[in-house]
C-alpha positions in Angstrom: -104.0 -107.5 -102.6 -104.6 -108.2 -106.2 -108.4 -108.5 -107.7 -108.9 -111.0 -110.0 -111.9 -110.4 -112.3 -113.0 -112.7 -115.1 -114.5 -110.5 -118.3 -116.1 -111.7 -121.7 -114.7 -110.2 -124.5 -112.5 -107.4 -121.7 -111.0 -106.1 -124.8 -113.9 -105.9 -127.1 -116.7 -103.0 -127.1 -118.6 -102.6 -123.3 -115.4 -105.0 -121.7 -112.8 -102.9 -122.7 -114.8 -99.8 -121.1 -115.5 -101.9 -118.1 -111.7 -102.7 -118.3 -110.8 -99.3 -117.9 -113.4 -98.5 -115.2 -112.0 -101.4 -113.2 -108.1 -100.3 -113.9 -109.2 -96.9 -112.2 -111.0 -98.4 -109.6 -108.5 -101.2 -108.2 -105.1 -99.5 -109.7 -103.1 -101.9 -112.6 -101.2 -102.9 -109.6 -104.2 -104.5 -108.0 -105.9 -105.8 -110.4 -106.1 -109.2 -112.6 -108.3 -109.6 -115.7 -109.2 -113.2 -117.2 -110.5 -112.3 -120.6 -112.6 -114.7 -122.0 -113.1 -114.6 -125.6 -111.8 -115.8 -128.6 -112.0 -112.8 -131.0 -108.7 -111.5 -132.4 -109.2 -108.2 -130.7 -107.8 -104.9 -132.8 -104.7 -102.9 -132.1 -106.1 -100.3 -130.8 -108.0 -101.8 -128.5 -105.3 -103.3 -126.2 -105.1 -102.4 -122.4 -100.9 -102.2 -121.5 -101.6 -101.1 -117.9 -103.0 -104.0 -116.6 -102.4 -108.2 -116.7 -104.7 -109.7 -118.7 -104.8 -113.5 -119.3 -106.9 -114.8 -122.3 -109.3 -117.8 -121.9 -110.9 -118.6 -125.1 -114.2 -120.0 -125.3 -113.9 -123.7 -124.8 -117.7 -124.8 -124.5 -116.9 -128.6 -124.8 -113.9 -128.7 -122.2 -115.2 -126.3 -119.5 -112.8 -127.6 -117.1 -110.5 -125.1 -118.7 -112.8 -122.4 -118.0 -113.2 -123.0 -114.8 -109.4 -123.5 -113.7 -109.4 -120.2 -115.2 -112.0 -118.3 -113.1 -110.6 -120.0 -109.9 -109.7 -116.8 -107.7 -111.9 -114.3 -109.2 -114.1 -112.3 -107.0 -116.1 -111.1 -110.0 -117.3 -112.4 -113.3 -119.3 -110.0 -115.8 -120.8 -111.8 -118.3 -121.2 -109.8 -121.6 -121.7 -113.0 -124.0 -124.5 -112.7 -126.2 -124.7 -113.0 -130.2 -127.4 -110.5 -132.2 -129.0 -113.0 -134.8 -131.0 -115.3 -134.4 -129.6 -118.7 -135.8 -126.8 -116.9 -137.6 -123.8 -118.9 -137.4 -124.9 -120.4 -134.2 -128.5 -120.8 -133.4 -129.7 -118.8 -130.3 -130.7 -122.2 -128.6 -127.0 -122.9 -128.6 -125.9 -118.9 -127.2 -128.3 -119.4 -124.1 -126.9 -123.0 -123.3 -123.1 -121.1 -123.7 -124.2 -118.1 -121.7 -125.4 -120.6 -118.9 -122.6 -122.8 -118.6 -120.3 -119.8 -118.3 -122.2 -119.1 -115.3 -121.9 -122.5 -114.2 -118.7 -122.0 -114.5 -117.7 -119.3 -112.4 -119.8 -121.2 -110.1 -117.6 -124.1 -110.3 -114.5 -121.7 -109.7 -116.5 -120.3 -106.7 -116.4 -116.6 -107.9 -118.9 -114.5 -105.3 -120.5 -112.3 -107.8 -121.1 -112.4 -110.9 -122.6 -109.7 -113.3 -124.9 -110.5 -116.4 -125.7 -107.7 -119.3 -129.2 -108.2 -120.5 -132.1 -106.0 -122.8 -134.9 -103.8 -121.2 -138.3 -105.0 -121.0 -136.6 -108.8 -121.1 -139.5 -111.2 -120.6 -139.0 -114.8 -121.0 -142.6 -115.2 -122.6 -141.3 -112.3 -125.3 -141.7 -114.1 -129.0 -138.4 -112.5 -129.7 -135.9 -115.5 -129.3 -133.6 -112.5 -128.8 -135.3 -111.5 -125.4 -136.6 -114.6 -124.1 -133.0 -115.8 -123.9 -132.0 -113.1 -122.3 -134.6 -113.5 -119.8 -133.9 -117.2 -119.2 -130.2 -116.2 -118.6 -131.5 -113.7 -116.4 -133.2 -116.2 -114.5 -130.2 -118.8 -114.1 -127.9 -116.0 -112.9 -130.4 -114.9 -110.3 -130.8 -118.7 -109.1 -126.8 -119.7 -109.2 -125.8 -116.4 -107.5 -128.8 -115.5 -105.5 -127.8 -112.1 -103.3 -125.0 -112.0 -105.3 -126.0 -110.9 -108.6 -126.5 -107.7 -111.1 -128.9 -107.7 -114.1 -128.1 -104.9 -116.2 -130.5 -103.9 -118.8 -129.4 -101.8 -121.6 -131.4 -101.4 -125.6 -128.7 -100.2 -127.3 -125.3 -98.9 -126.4 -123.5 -95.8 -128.0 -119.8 -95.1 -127.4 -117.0 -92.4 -127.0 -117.0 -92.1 -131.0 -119.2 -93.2 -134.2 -117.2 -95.7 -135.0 -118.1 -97.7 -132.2 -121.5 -96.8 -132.0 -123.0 -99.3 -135.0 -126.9 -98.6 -134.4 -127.0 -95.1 -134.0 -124.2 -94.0 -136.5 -126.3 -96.3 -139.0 -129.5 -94.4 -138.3 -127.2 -91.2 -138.9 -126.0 -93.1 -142.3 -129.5 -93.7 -143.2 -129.9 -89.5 -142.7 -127.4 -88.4 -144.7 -127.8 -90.7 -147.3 -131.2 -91.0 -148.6 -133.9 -88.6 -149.0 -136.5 -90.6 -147.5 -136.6 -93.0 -143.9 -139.5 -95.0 -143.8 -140.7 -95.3 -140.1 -143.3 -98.0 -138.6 -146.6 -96.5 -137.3 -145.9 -93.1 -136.1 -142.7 -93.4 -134.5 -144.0 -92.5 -131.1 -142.5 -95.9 -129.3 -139.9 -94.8 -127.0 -136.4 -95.9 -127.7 -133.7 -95.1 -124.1 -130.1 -95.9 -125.2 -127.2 -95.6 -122.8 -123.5 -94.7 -123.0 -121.2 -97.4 -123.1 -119.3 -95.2 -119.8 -122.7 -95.7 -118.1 -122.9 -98.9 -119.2 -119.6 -100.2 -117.5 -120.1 -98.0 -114.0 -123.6 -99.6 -113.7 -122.0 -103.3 -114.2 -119.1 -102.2 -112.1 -121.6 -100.8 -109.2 -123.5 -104.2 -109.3 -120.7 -106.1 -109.2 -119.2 -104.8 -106.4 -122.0 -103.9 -104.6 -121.7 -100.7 -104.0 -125.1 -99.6 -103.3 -125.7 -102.7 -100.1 -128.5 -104.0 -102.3 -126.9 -107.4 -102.6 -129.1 -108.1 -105.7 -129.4 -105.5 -108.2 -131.8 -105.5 -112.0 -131.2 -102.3 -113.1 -132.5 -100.8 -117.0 -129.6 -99.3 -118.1 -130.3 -95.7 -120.0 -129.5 -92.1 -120.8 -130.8 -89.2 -118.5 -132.8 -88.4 -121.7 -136.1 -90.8 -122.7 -137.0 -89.8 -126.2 -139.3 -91.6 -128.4 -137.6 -93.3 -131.4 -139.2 -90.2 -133.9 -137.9 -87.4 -132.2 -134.5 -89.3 -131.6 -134.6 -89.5 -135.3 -135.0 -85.9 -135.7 -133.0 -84.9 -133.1 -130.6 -86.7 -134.7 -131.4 -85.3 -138.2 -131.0 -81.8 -137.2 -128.3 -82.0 -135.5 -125.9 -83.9 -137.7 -127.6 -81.4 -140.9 -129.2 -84.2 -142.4 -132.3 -83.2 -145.1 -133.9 -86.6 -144.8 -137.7 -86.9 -144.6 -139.3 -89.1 -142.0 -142.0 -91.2 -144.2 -143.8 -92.5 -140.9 -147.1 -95.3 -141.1 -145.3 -97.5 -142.9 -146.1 -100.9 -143.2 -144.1 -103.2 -140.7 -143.2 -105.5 -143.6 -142.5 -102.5 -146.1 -139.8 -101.2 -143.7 -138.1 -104.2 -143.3 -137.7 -105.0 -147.4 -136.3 -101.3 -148.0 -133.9 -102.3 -145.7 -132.4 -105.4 -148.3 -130.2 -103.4 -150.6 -128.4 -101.5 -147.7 -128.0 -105.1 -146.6 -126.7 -106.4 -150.0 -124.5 -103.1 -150.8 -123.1 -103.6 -147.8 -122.9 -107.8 -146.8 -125.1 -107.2 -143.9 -128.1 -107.3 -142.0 -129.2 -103.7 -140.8 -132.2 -105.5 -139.0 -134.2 -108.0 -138.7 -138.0 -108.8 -138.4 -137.6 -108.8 -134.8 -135.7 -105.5 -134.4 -139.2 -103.6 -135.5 -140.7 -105.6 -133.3 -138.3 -104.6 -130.1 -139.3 -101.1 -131.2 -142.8 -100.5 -131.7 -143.7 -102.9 -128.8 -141.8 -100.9 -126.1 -139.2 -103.2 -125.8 -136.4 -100.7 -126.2 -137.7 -98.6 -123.3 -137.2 -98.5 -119.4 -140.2 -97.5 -117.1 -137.8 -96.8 -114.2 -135.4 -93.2 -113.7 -132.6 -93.2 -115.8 -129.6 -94.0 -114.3 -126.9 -92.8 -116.5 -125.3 -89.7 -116.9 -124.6 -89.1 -120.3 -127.1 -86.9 -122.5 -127.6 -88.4 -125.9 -128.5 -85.3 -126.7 -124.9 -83.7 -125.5 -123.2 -87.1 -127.2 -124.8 -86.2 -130.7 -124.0 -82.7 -130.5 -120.0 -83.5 -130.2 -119.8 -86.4 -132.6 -122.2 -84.1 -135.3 -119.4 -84.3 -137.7 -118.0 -87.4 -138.2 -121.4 -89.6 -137.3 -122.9 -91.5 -140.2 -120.4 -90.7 -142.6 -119.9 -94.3 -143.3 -121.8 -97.7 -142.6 -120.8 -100.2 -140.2 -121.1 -103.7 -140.8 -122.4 -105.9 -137.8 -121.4 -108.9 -139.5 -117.9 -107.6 -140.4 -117.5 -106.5 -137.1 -118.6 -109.2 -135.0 -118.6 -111.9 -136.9 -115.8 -112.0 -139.3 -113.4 -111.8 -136.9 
């Protein structure tokens, strides 16, 4: 019997991992994947072992997307956009987000699996994490008993080059003598491995554990605070870069600009200190990956931060 799984974005970053969890889980044979998306994925990131049919992104004709789902057990919903009211204003991300659910409703899928942020609240004043949380909220009522809420705060990969946040930290370590870093640093910062990452989504979705319902954080076995994660780091990749800490919130932010204008991007945003020093980027509950950052850094020590990445060119100009 064949398993038919709808995916956003199944050949981009977290769904091409979760494509290749699923591929060893069902068998190629068995297994289906609707891709929805409507990025002109890179060579090197197709799948040949299994069929998979591309939806794009049709918000105003969701008929489309729904004859699409129809036969899916599964849909894992990845869709989310980093800026706020860049391109698309984040009002407009959570009404996508939700009618994709209400889709796979529509196309009576069982499950369905949605990838959200620790510490999501949907009080937060971060736009960034009250959406999540009110996409949270609408999965858990559409699909009630048959949901998963996973909770990452940032993701690292199998290499630096997919790894944006922390091979920019690294960037930032080799390349100037001096970080500035809010307060003291000591706000704890739990990111998880993207393998993690898609076994967690692939557990909730197929509900491995009986639970029915399942909200999970989503981090490494290691929780480090964001200054000894920078030093770790340091030290590891050989960097000489000294860690300026009780700086001024809005100091930070403008040393940032000419990275961001060298490099036609945005390395953060107001609200990206603020997911930081206000324990947003942390998980109170046992780690449930497997992967060590600690073991991760060590074996990409040579090649991580030798370049910037570009969120906008990556994610956005394609």
């Amino acid at each position: 019997m064949v398993e038919r799984i709808a995916l956003t974005g199944a050949l981009s970053y977290t769904g091409r991992y979760i494509t290749k969890q699923l591929i060893q889980r069902v068998g190629s044979k068995n297994l289906e994947i609707v891709n929805l998306s409507n990025r002109k994925e890179s060579p090197h990131y197709s799948i040949e072992q299994v069929k998979i049919t591309t939806q794009p992104y049709d918000f105003r004709n969701p008929g489309s997307i729904v004859e699409a789902m129809k036969g899916c057990c599964l849909f894992i919903c990845t869709y989310w956009v980093r800026f706020d009211n860049f391109r698309i204003s984040r009002q407009e991300v959570i009404q996508n987000a939700k009618l994709l659910i209400d889709c796979a409703k529509q196309a009576d899928v069982e499950r369905c699996v949605f990838t959200s942020h620790t510490q999501s609240d949907i009080n937060s004043h971060i736009p960034y994490i009250s959406g999540k949380a009110e996409v949270e909220n609408y999965v858990k009522h559409q699909f009630k008993e048959n949901f998963g809420i996973i909770k990452p705060c940032t993701i690292f990969g199998d290499t630096p080059n997919e790894s944006i946040v922390i091979n920019n930290l690294a960037y930032l370590l080799r390349t100037f003598p001096i970080m500035a870093v809010v307060g003291d640093g000591k706000y704890p910062f739990h990111p998880v491995h993207v393998r993690d990452m898609a076994r967690l989504c692939i557990e909730a979705g197929f509900d491995d554990h009986g639970l029915k319902e399942y909200d999970w954080d989503a981090i490494n076995p290691e929780k480090l605070n964001f200054i000894d994660l920078l030093r770790l780091t340091r030290e590891t990749i050989g960097a000489n870069c000294y860690l300026q800490t009780e700086i001024p919130k809005e100091l930070a932010y403008w040393c940032t600009k000419p990275i961001n204008w060298l490099n036609n991007d945005i390395l953060i945003d107001p609200t990206d200190i603020d997911l930081l020093t206000l324990g947003i980027t942390r998980s109170d509950d046992e780690p449930l990956g497997k992967i060590h950052y600690s073991d991760w850094i060590h074996e990409n020590r040579n090649e991580l931060g030798r370049n910037y990445i570009s969120s906008i060119q990556r994610y956005y100009d394609r």
